[in-house]
Phi, psi and omega in degrees: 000116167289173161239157221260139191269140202291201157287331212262325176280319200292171188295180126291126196306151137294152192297166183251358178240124184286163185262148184292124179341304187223138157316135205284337191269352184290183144258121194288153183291132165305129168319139194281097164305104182254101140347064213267354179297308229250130203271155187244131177292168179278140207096318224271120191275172210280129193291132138307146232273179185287353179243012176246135144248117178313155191269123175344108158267102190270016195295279167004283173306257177003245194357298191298313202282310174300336165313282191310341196273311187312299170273063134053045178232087166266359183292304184307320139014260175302332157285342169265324190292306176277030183259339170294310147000279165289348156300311184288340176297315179262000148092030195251016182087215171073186182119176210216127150253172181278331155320308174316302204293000191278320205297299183324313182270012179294302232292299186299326179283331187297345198252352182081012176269068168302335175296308163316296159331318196287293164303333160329290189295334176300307157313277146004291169272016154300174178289328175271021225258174196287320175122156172296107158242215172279310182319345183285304193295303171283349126326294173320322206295319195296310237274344199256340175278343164276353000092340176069359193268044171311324161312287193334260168013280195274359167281331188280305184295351118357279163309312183284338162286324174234072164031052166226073161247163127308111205058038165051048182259178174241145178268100212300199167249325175324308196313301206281285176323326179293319178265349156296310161316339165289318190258012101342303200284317167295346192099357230243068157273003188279293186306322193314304172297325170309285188320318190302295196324291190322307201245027193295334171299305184304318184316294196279016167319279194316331188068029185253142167304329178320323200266295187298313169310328169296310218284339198281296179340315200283338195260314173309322172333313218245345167087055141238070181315291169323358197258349175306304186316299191292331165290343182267353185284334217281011200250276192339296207278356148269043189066001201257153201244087169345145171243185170306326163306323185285321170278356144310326182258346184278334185291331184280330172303307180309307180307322179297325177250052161035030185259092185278312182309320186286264156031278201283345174283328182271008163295299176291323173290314149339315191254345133343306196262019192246346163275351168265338163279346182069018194231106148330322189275352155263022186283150168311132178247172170342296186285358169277264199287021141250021176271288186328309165295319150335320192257323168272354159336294195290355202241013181017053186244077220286347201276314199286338187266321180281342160276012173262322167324287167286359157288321147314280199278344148303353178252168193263028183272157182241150220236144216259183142344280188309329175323281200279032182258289201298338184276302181315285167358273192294327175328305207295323192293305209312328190087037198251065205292337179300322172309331201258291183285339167285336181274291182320332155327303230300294160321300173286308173319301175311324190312327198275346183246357209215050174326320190273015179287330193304149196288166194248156162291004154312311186302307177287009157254351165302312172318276203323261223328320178290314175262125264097286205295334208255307182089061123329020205315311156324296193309299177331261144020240166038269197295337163302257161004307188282317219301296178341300203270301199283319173290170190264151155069183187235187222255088178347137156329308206288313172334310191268349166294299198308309175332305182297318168283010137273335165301305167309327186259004173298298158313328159309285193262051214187332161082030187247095179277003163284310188297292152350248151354289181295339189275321175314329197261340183289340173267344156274007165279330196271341178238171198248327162199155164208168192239154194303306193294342168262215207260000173252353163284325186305305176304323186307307196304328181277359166287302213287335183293330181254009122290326151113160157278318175297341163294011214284119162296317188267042186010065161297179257183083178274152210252050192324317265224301188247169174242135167312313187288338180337140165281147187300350176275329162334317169283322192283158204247153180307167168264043143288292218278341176293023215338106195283135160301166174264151180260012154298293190342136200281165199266315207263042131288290201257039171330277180327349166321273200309349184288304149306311173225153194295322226222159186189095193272161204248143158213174182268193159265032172222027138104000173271119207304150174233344194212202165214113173241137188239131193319332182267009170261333162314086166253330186257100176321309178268020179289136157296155178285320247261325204289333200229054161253172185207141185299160195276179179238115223241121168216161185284134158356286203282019186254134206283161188309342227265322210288319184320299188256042155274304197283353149314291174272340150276011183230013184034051188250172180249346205206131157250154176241156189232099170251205179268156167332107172135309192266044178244131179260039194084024188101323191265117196271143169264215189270337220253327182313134184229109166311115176313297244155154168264070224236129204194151226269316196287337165300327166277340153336314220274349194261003206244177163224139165276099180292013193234025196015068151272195174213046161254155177287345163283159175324280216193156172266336183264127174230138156335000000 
């Protein structure tokens, strides 16, 4: 039995509408004058005459418009379209049909510039415009239902119900479902239910599930899942017979709400009515038992996964990638690493006959990750190794860091801190920060505890000079001495500022901070400083330093203004507020020793 391949992936059909002998933007050709005088030798093919021109191909431009769509170059687009334009103006081929301009308004929903898409149609169905059909009008509908624009929406299908549209389209169940399905995708059942209700005579022409599989989708959508059920009681009670999707999709409900036992009945009744019906085309497929190893995966139910397992393989479904991904997968949640590796065997055996079995780097970090955890190093180190040559499609940046951070912590929990240590410093040359609650800070912190400061792969920064409980005015420099700005001022006056210093409070004229400016925020040169300000950071004299500098590296800020006990407004100053003082990352510097004698000025490379 194959498997039905999604949409997105399978080719296109052909079109049933053909594209027109000329472009709406050409010039039509003069009728062709065939010459009877003059005898032409034989072989020789006949010259065209000087006013026939070949007829435009625009698949090429299409093509060229779906390329560009993938990657999110809507500028670019619109720059081939109208330079195609100006070809057909000048008589040099080129021109626009309504399949182009249909690509073009795929292109604006896909990129979220609905306005544009709008205008498009508006154009289109104008007089000089290529013309409307329904792919035009169902597009607009997504573009306007992602987009949040729902009135727009339900006016145009409105329109189209009582036939004062442009171009005559009709209102199919397609029409409506492709915009039912936008506000499904949002989250929107409320709207959703609406649409169903408004157009339900149209909907139930076909008598088709296709309407209920959407209504089910829309309740998993909304973090109601169980509500997918109460849509299969209502497809019974209209005579109508689940296909594979609908229990596919009511089994991804159960899983979602960790109803494994619901899950596995409506599994069995799948294959019950396709044996009492004699239809094949509901038997379980791929995408049944791998949403079932999802859940129980999440249900660490190691018993119920090898027997889907081996249930999978006796049957005549053919089991892709994603299959045996999922299997590995759930083996892994089970804590099941043998399990895991014999379906990765599995795999690389099949690969010499089977190219597309190759594994994605999920799979090998999904590995790393079980031995890592164990300190594996070896197993790591391999499965590192392979991951390059060997996977399929490539390897995302954040992949190969993690990779590298499981060597480290493979190595970690492996007792080799040396090796540990080096990999460590080579993941603090490449990032600029990374924070302690994730897996290369956790690890950083058991390096550095069994390494020692003097040993520190992050030259970290001790604070002799001071105590945490202190209060910040101890520390802080008067707001005199910060010398401060007017925050009228043009930036490329006082440029050279920002050269000495990273940071800069702003005041009015009547002497009260209005801002903070930070040198990398400085982009516009004739600009005022108050426009590329941020609001300040306000704390009282008596608050400790420990606190000061949490609130620092959580708000990534470089500078607090420090006034008196009293005078915080939400954060916010009025006129009458007068700042005490200044306290900022480059003053705690001036307080730390560096234990690996650099002289560098920073804290740290590691922030929360």
């Amino acid at each position: 039995m194959m498997l039905i391949r999604p949409l997105f992936l399978s080719p296109s059909p052909p079109s049933s509408r053909r594209e027109p002998l000329l472009p709406i933007l050409s010039a039509p050709p003069e009728p062709s004058r065939t010459s009877y005088s003059s005898a032409r030798p034989p072989g020789r093919q006949p010259r065209p005459s000087p006013n026939e021109r070949p007829l435009p191909n625009l698949r090429r431009l299409t093509a060229r418009i779906v390329d560009l769509t993938r990657r999110k170059q809507l500028s670019q687009i619109m720059a081939e379209v109208e330079a195609s334009k100006r070809r057909a103006r000048s008589g040099r081929g080129g021109g626009i049909n309504i399949i182009v301009m249909n690509a073009v308004l795929e292109a604006c929903a896909s990129c979220g510039d609905i306005d544009l898409a709008v205008q498009l149609f508006e154009e289109m169905r104008g007089p000089m415009g290529c013309g409307v059909d329904g792919v035009s009008y169902g597009i607009l509908l997504k573009g306007l239902g992602i987009a949040r624009r729902i009135d727009e929406a339900f006016e145009i299908l409105e329109s189209i119900e009582k036939d004062t549209s442009v171009g005559c389209p009709r209102l199919s169940p397609h029409l409506i479902c492709g915009f039912l399905n936008t506000l499904i995708e949002a989250g929107d059942m409320r709207r959703a239910n609406a649409l169903v209700a408004r157009f339900r005579q149209v909907l139930y022409e076909g008598q088709s599930v296709l309407l209920y599989n959407l209504l089910m989708k829309g309740y998993i959508k909304s973090n109601f899942p169980l509500g997918a059920l109460t849509v299969k009681d209502e497809i019974l009670r209209q005579g109508l017979k689940p296909d594979r999707l609908t229990y596919n999709t009511i089994i991804f409900a159960c899983v979602k709400s960790a109803e494994i036992e619901k899950a596995f009945q409506f599994l069995r009744d799948m294959k019950e009515e396709a044996k009492r019906d004699d239809n094949p085309e509901l038997l379980p497929d791929a995408v049944t038992y791998t949403t079932l190893l999802k859940g129980l995966g999440n249900s660490q139910d190691l018993y119920s996964v090898l027997k889907i397992v081996v249930e999978m393989k006796s049957s005549l479904i053919l089991i892709d990638r994603t299959a045996y991904t999922a299997m590995a997968d759930a083996f892994l949640a089970c804590g099941s690493i043998d399990g895991a590796l014999c379906i990765f065997g599995e795999i690389i055996k099949q690969v010499g006959t089977n190219k597309d079995l190759r594994p994605k780097p999920h799979l090998y970090l999904s590995i790393m990750r079980a031995f890592a955890t164990i300190g594996d190093f070896d197993m790591v180190k391999r499965l590192y190794k392979r991951m390059w040559p060997d996977s399929a499609g490539s390897i995302s940046r954040s992949a190969k860091q993690e990779a590298v951070e499981l060597l480290m912590e493979a190595a970690l929990n492996n007792n080799q801190i040396d090796v540990a240590k080096g990999l460590l410093r080579r993941i603090v040359k490449g990032k600029e920060h990374f924070s302690w609650t994730s897996r290369v800070g956790l690890v950083a912190l058991k390096v550095e505890t069994l390494s020692g400061f003097t040993n520190s792969p992050l030259r970290p920064h001790v604070f002799p000079q001071i105590r945490l409980n202190d209060p910040v005015e101890k520390y802080m420099l008067p707001f005199r001495e910060s010398r401060p700005l007017c925050g009228d001022l043009i930036l490329e006056n006082v440029v050279m500022r920002f050269l000495k210093d990273s940071v800069v409070p702003l005041v009015n004229d009547w002497g009260a901070c209005t801002g903070i400016v930070h040198s990398h925020d400085c982009t516009e040169m004739d600009a005022p400083l108050l426009s590329m300000a941020r609001q300040p950071l306000c704390v009282p004299t008596s608050t400790s330093l420990e606190h000061v500098m949490d609130l620092l590296l959580r708000e990534k800020c470089e500078m607090v203004i420090v006034v008196k006990s009293g005078n915080m407004y939400e954060g916010s100053y009025t006129s009458s507020s007068r700042p005490l003082g200044v306290f900022s990352l480059a003053i705690l510097s001036k307080f730390t020793t560096n234990t690996s004698n650099t002289h560098d000025a920073c804290v740290s490379r590691v922030v929360p």
